[in-house]
C-alpha positions as CSV (number, residue, x, y, z in Angstrom):
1,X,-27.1,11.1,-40.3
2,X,-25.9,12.3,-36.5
3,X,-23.5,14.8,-36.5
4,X,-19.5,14.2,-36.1
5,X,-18.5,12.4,-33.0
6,X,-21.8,11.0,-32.3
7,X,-24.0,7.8,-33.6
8,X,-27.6,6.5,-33.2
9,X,-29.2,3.4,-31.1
10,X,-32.4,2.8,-31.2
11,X,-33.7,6.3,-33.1
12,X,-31.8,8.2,-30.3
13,X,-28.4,10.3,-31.0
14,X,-25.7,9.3,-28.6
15,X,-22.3,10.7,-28.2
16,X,-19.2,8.0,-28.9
17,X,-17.2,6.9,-26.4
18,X,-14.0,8.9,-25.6
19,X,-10.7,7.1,-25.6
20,X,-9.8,7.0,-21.5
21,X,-6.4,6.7,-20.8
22,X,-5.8,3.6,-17.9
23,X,-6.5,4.7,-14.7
24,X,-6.4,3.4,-11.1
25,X,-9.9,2.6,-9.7
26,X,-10.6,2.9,-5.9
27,X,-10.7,-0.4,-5.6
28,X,-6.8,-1.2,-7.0
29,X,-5.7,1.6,-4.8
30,X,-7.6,-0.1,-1.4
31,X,-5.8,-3.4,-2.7
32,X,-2.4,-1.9,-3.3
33,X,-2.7,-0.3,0.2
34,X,-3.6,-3.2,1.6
35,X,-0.8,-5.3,0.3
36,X,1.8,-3.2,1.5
37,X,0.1,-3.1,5.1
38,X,0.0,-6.8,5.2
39,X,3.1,-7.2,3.6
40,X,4.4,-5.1,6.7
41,X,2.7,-7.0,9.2
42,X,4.3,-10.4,7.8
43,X,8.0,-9.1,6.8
44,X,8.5,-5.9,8.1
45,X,9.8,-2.8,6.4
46,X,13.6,-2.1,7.6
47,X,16.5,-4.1,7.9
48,X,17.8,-5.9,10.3
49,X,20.1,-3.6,12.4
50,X,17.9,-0.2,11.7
51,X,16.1,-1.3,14.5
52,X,17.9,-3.6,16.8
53,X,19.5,-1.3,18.9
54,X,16.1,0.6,20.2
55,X,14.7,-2.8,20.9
56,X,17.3,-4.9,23.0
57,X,16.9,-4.6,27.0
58,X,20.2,-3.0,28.5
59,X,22.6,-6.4,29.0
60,X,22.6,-7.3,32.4
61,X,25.2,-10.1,34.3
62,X,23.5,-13.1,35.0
63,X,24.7,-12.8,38.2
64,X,24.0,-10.3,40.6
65,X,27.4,-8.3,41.7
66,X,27.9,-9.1,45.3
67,X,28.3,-5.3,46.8
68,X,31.1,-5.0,49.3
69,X,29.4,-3.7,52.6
């Protein structure tokens, strides 16, 4: 009989499996980081006016001020 917390296959004494708690494998974290990079690249991250202001050209008239000479 093997001793506590281990059992025998095949004439050979192996210890038993531990209980693992759920844990995040490399994989699932490269996938998780890769959603939120493509879901950046397709919707963005901020809201509309965070970023409106830095990216409008400065308003210009449509037509050139004649300059009195």
């Amino acid at each position: 009989m093997p001793p506590e917390g281990f059992h025998e296959v095949r004439r050979h004494i192996r210890r038993n499996p531990r209980p693992r708690g759920k844990k995040l494998g490399g994989w699932t974290i490269a996938g998780v980081v890769a959603f939120v990079w493509l879901w950046g690249q397709v919707f963005g991250f901020g809201s509309s006016d965070s970023g409106a202001e830095t990216n409008k050209p400065a308003s210009t008239p449509s037509v050139s001020a004649s300059s009195s000479r």
